[in-house]
N, CA, C and O atoms as a Maestro MAE file, in Angstrom:
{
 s_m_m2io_version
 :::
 2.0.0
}

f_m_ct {
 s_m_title
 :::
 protein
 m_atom[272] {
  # First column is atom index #
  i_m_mmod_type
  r_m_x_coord
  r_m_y_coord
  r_m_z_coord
  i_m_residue_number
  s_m_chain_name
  s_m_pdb_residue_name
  s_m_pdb_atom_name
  i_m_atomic_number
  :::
  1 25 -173.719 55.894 55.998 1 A "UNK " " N  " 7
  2 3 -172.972 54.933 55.200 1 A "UNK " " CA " 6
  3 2 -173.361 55.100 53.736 1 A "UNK " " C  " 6
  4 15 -174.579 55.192 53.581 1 A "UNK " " O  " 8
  5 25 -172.585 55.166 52.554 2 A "UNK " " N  " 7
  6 3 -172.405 54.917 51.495 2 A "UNK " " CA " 6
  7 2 -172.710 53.899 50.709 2 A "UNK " " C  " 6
  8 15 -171.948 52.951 50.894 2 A "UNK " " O  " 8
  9 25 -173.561 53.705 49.867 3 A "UNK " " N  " 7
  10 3 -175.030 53.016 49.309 3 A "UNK " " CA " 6
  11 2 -173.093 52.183 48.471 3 A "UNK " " C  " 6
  12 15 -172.934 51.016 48.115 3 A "UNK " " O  " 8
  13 25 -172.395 52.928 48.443 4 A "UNK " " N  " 7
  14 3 -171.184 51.645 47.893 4 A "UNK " " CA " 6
  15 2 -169.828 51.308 48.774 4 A "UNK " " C  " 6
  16 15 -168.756 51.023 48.240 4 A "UNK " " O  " 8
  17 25 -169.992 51.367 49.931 5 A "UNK " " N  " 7
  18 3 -168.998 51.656 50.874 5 A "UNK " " CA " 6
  19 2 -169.319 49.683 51.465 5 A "UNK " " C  " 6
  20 15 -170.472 49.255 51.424 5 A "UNK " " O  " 8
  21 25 -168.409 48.962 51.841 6 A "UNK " " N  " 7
  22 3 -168.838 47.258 52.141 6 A "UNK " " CA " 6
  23 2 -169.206 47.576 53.631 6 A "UNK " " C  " 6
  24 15 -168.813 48.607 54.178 6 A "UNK " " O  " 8
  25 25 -169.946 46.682 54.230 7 A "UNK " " N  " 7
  26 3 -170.491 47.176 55.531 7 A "UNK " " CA " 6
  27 2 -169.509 46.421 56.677 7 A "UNK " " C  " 6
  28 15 -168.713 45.482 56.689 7 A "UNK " " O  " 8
  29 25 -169.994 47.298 57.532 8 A "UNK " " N  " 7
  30 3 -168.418 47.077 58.878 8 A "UNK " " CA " 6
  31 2 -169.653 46.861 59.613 8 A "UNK " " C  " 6
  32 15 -170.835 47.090 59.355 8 A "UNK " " O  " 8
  33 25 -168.899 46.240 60.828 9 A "UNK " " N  " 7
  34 3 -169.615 45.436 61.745 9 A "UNK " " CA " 6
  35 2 -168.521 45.107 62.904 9 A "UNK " " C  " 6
  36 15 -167.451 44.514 62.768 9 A "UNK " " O  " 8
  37 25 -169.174 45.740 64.246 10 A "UNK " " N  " 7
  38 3 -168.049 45.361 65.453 10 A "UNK " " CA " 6
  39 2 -168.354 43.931 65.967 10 A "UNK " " C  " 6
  40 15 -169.458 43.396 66.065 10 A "UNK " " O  " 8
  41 25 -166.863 43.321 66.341 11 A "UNK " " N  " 7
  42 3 -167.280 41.914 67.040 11 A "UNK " " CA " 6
  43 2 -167.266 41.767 68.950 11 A "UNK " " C  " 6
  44 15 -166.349 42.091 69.704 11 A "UNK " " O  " 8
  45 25 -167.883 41.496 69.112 12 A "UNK " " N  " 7
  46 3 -167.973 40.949 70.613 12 A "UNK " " CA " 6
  47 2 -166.914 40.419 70.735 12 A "UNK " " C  " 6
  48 15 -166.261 39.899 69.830 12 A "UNK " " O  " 8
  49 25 -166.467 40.538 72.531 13 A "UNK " " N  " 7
  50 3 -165.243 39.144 72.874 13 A "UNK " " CA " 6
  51 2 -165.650 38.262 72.428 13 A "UNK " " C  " 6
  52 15 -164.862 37.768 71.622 13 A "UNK " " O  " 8
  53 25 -166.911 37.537 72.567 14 A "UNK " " N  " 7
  54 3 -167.091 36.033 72.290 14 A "UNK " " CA " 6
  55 2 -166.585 35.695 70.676 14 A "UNK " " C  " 6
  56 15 -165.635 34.921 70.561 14 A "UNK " " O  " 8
  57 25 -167.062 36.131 69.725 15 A "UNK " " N  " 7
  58 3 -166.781 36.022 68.198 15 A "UNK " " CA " 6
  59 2 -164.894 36.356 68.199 15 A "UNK " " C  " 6
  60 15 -163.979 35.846 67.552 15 A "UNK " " O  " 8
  61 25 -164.917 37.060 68.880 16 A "UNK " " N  " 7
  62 3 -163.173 37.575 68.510 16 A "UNK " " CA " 6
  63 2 -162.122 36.200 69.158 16 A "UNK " " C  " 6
  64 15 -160.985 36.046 68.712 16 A "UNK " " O  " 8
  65 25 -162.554 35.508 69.973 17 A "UNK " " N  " 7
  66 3 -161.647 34.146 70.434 17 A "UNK " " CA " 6
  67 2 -162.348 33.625 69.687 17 A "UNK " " C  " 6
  68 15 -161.675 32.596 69.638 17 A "UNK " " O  " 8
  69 25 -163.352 33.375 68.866 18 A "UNK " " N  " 7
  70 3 -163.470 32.058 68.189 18 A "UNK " " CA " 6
  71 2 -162.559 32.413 67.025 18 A "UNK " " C  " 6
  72 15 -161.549 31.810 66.662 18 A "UNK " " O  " 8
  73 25 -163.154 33.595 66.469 19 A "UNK " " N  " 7
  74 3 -161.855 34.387 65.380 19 A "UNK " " CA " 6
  75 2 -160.390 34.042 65.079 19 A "UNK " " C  " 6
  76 15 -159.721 33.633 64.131 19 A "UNK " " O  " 8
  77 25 -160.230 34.401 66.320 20 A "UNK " " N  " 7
  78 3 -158.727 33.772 66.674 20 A "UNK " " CA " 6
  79 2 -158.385 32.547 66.566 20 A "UNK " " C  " 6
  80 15 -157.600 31.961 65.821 20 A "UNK " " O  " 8
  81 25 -159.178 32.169 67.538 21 A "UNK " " N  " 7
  82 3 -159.011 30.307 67.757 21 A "UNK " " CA " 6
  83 2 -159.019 29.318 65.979 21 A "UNK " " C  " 6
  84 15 -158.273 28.440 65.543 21 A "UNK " " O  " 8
  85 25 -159.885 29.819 65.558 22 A "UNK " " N  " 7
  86 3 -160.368 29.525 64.026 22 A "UNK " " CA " 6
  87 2 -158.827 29.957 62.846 22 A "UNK " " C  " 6
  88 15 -158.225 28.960 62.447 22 A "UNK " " O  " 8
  89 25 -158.525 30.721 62.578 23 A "UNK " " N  " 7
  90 3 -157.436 30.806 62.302 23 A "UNK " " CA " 6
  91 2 -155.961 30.985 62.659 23 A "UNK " " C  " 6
  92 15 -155.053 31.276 61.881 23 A "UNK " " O  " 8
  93 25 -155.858 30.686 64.416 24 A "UNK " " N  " 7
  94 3 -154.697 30.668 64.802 24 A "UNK " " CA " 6
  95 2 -153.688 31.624 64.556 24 A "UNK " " C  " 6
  96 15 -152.606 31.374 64.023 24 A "UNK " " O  " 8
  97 25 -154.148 32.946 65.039 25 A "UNK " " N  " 7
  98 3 -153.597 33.868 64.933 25 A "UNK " " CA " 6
  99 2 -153.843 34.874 66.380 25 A "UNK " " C  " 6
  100 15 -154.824 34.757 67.115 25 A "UNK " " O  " 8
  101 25 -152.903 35.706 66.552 26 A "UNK " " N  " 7
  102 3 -153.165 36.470 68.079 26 A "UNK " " CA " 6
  103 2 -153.508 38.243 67.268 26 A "UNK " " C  " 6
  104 15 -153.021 38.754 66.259 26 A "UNK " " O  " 8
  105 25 -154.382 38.683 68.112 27 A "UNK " " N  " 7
  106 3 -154.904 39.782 67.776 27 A "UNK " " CA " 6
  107 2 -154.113 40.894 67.037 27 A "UNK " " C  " 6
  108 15 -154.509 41.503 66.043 27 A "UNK " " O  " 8
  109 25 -152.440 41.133 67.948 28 A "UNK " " N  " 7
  110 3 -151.957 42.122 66.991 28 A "UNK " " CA " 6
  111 2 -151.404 41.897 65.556 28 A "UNK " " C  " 6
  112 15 -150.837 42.709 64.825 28 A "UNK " " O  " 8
  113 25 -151.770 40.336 65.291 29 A "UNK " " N  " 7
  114 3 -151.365 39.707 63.518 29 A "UNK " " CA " 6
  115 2 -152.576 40.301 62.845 29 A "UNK " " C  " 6
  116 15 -152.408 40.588 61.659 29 A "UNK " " O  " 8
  117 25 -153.918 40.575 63.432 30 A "UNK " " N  " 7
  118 3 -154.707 41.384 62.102 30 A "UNK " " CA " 6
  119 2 -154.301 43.000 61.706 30 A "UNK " " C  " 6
  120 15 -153.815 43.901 62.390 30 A "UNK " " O  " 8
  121 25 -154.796 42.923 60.061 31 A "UNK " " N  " 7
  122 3 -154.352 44.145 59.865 31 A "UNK " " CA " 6
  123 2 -155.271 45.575 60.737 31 A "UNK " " C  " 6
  124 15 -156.225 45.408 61.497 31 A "UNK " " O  " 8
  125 25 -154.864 46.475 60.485 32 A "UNK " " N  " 7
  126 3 -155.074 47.468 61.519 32 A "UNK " " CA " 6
  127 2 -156.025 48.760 60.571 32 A "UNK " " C  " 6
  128 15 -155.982 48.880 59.346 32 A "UNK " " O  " 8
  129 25 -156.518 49.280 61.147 33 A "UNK " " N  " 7
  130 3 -157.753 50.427 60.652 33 A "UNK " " CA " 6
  131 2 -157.274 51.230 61.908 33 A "UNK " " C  " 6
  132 15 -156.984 50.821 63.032 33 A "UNK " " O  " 8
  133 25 -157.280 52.766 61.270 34 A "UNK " " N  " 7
  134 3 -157.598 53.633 62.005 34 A "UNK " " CA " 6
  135 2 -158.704 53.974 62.607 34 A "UNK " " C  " 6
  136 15 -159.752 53.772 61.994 34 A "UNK " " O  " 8
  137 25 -158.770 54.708 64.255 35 A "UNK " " N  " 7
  138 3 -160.298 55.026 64.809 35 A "UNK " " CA " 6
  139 2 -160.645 55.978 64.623 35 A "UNK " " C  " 6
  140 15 -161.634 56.276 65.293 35 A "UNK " " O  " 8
  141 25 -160.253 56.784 63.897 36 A "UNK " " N  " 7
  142 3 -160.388 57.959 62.823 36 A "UNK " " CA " 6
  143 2 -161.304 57.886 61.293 36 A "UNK " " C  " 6
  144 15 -161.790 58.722 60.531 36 A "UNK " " O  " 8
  145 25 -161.232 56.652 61.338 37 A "UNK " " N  " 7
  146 3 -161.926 56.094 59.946 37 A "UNK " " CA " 6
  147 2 -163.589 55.972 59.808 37 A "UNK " " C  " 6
  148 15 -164.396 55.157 60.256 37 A "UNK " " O  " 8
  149 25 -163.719 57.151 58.988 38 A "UNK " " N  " 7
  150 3 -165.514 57.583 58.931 38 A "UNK " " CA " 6
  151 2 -165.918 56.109 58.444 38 A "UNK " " C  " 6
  152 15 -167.080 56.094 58.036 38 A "UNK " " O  " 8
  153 25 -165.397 55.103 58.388 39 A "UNK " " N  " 7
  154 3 -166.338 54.123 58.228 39 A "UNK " " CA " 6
  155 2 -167.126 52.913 58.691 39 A "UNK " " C  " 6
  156 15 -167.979 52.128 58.279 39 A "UNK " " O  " 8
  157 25 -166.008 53.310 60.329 40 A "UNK " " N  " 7
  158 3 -166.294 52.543 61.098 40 A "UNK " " CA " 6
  159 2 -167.770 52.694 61.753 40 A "UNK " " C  " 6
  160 15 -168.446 53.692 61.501 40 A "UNK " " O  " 8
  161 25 -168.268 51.604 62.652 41 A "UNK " " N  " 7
  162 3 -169.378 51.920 63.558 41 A "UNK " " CA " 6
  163 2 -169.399 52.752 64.531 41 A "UNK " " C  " 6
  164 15 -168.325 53.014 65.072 41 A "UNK " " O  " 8
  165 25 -170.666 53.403 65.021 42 A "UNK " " N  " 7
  166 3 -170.511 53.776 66.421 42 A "UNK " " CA " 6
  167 2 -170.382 53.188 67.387 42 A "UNK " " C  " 6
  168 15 -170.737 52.011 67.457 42 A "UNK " " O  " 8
  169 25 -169.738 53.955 68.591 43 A "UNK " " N  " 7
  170 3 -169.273 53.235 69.372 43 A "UNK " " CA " 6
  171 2 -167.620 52.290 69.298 43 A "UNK " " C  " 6
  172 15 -167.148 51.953 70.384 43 A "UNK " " O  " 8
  173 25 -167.054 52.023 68.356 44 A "UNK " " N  " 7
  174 3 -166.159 51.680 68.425 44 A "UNK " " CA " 6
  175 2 -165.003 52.568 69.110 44 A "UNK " " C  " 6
  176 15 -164.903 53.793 69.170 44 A "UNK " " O  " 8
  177 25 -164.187 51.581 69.591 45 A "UNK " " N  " 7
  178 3 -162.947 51.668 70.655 45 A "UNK " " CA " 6
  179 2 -161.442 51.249 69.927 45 A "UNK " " C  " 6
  180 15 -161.111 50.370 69.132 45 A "UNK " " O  " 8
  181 25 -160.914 52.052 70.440 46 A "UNK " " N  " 7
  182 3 -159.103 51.027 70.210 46 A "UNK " " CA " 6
  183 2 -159.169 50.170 71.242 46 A "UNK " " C  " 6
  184 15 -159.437 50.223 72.442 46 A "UNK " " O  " 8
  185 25 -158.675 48.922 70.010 47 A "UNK " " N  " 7
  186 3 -158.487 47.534 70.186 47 A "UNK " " CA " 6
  187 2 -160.157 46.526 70.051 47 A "UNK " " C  " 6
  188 15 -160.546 45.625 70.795 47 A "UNK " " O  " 8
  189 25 -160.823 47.105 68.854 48 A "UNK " " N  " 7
  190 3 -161.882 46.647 68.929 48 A "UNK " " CA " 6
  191 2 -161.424 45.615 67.508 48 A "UNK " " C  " 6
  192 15 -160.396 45.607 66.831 48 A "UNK " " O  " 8
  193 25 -162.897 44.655 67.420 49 A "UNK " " N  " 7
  194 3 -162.009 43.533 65.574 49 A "UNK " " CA " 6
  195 2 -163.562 44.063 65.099 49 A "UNK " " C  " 6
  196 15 -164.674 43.809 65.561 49 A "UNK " " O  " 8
  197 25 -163.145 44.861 64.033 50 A "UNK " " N  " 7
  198 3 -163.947 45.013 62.600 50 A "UNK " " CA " 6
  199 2 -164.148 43.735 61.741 50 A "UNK " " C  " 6
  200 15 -163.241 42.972 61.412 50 A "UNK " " O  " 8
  201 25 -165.539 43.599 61.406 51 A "UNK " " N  " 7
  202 3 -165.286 42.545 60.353 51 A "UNK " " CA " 6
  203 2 -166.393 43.563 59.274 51 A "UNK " " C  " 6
  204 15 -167.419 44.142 59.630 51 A "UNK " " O  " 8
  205 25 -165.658 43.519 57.634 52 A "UNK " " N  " 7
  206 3 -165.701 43.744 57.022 52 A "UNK " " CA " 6
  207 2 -166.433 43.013 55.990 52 A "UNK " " C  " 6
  208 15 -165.711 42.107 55.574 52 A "UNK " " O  " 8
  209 25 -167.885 43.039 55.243 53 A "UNK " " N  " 7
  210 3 -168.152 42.284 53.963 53 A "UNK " " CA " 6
  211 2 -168.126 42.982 52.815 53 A "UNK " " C  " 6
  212 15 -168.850 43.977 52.824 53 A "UNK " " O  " 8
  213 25 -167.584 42.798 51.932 54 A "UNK " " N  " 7
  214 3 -167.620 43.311 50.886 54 A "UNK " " CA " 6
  215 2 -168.049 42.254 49.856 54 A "UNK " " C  " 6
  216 15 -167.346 41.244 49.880 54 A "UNK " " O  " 8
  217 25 -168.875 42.259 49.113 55 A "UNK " " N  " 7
  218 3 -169.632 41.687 48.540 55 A "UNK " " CA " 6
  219 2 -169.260 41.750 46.642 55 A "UNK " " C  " 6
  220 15 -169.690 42.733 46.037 55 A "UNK " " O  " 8
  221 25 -168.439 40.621 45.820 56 A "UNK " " N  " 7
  222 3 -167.995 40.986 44.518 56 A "UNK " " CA " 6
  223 2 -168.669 39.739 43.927 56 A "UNK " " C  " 6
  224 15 -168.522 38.535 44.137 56 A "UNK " " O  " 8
  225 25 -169.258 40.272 43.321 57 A "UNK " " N  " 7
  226 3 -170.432 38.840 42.127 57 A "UNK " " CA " 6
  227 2 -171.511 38.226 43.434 57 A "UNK " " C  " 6
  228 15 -172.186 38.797 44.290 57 A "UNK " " O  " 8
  229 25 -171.257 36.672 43.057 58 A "UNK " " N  " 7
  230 3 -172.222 36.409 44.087 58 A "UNK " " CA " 6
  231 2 -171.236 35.806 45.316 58 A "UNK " " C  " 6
  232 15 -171.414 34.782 45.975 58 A "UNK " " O  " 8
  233 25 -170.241 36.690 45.395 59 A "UNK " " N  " 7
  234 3 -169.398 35.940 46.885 59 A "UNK " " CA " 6
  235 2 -169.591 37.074 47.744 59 A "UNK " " C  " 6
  236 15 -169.799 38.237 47.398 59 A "UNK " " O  " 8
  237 25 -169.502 36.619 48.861 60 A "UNK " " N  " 7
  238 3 -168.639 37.621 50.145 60 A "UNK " " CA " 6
  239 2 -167.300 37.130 50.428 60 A "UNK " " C  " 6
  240 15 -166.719 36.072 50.667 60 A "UNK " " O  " 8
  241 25 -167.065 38.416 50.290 61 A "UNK " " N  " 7
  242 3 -165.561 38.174 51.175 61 A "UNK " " CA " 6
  243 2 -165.348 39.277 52.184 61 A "UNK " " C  " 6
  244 15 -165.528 40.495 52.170 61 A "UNK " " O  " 8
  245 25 -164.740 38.093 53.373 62 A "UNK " " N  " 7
  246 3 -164.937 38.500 54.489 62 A "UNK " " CA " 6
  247 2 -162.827 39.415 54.655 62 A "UNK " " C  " 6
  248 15 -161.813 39.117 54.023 62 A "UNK " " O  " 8
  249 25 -163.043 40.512 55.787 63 A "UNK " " N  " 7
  250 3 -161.671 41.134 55.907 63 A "UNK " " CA " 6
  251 2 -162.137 41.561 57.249 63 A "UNK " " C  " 6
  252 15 -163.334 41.791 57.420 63 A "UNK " " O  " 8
  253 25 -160.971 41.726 58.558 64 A "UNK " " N  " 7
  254 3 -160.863 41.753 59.944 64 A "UNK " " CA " 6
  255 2 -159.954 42.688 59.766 64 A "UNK " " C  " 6
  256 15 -159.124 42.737 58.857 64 A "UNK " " O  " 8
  257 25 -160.182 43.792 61.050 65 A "UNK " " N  " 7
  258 3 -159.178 45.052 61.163 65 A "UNK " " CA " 6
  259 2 -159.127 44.873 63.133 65 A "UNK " " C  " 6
  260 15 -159.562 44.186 64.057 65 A "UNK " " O  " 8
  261 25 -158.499 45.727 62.909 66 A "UNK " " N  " 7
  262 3 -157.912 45.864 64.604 66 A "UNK " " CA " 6
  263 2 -158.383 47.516 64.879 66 A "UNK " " C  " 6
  264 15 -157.370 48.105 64.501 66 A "UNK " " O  " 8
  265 25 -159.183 48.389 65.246 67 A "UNK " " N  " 7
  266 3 -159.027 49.336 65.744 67 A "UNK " " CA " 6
  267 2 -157.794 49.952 66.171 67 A "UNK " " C  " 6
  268 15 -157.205 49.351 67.070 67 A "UNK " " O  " 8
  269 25 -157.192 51.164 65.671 68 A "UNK " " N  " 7
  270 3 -155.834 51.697 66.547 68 A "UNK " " CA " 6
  271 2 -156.201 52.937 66.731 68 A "UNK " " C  " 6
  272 15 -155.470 53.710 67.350 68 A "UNK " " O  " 8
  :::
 }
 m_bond[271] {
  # First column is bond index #
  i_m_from
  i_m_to
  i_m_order
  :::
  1 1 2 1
  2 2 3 1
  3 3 4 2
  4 3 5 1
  5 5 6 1
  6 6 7 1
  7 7 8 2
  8 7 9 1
  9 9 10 1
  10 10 11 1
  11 11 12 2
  12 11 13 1
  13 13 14 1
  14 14 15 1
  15 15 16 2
  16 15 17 1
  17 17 18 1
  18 18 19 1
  19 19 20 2
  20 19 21 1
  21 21 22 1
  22 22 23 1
  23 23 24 2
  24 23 25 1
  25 25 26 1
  26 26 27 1
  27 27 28 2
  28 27 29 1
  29 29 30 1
  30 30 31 1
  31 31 32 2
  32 31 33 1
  33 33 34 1
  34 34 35 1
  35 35 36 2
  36 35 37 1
  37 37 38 1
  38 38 39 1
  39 39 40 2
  40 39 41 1
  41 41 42 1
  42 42 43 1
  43 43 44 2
  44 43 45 1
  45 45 46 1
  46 46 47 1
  47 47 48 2
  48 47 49 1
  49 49 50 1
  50 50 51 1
  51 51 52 2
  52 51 53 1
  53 53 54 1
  54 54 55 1
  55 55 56 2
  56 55 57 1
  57 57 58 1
  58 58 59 1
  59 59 60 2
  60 59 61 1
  61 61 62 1
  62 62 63 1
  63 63 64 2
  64 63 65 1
  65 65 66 1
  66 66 67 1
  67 67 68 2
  68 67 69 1
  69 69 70 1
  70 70 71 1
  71 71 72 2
  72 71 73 1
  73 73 74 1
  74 74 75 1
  75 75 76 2
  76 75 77 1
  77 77 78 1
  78 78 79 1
  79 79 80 2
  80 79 81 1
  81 81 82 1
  82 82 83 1
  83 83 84 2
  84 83 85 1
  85 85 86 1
  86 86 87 1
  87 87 88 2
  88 87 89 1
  89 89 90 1
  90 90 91 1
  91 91 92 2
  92 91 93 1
  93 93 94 1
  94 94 95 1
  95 95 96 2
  96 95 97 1
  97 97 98 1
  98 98 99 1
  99 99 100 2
  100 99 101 1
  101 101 102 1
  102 102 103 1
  103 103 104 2
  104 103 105 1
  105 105 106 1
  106 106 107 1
  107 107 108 2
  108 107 109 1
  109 109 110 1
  110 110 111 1
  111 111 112 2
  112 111 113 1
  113 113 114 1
  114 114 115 1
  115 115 116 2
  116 115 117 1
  117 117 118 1
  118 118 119 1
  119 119 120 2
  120 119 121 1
  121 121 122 1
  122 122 123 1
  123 123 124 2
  124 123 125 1
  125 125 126 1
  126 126 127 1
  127 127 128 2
  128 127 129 1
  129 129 130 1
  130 130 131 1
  131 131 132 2
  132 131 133 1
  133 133 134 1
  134 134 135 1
  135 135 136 2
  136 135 137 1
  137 137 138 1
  138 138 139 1
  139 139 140 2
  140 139 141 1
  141 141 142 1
  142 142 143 1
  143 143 144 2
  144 143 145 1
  145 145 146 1
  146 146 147 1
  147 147 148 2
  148 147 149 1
  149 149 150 1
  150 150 151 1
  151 151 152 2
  152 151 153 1
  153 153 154 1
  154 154 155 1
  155 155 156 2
  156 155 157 1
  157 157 158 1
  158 158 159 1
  159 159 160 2
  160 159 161 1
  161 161 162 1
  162 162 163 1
  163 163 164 2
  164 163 165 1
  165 165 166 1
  166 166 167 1
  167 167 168 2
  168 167 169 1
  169 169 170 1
  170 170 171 1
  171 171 172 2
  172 171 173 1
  173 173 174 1
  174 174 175 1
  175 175 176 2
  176 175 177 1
  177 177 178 1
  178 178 179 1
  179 179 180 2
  180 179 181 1
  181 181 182 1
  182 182 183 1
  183 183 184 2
  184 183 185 1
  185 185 186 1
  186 186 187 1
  187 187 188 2
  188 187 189 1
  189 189 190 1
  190 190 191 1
  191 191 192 2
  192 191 193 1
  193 193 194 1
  194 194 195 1
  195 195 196 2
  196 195 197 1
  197 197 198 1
  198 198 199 1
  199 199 200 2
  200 199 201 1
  201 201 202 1
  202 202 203 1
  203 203 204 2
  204 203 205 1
  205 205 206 1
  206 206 207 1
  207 207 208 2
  208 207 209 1
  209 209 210 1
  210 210 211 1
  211 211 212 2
  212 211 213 1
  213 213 214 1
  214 214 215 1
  215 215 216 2
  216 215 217 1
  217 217 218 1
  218 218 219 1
  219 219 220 2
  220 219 221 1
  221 221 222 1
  222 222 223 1
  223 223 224 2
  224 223 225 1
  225 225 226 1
  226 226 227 1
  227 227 228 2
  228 227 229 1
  229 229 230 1
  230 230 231 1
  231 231 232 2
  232 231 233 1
  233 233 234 1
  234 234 235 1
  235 235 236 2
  236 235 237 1
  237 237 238 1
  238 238 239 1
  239 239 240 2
  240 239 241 1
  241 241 242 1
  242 242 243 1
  243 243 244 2
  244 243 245 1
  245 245 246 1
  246 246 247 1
  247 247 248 2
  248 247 249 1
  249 249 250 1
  250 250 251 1
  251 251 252 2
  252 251 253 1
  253 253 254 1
  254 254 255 1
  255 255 256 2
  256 255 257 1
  257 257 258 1
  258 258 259 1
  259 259 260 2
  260 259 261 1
  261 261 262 1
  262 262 263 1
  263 263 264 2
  264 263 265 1
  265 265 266 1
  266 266 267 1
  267 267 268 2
  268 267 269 1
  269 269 270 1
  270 270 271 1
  271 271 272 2
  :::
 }
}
């Protein structure tokens, strides 16, 4: 990983229905990442939820992908 790249992180079923449940949305409404993408973790699968921090001043902001 890339000392400037925001860090990815796979979610468990359990986190991914609260995910959901929390913003009321069904899995194929998040945006989508390729499983081709050197930036993902190991081990990741299609149909896995990426959560993304990217970190600008003193916030995080958080971004969710879908494995395809």
């Amino acid at each position: 990983m890339h000392v400037l790249q925001p860090k990815h992180s796979k979610f468990n079923e359990k986190e991914i229905k609260e995910l959901l449940g929390d913003i009321n949305i069904s899995k194929a409404q998040i945006p989508k990442i390729l499983s081709t993408d050197p930036s993902l973790p190991e081990g990741c699968e299609i149909g896995d939820v990426i959560k993304i921090e990217r970190k600008e001043g003193d916030k995080v902001n958080l971004y969710f992908r879908v494995v395809v």
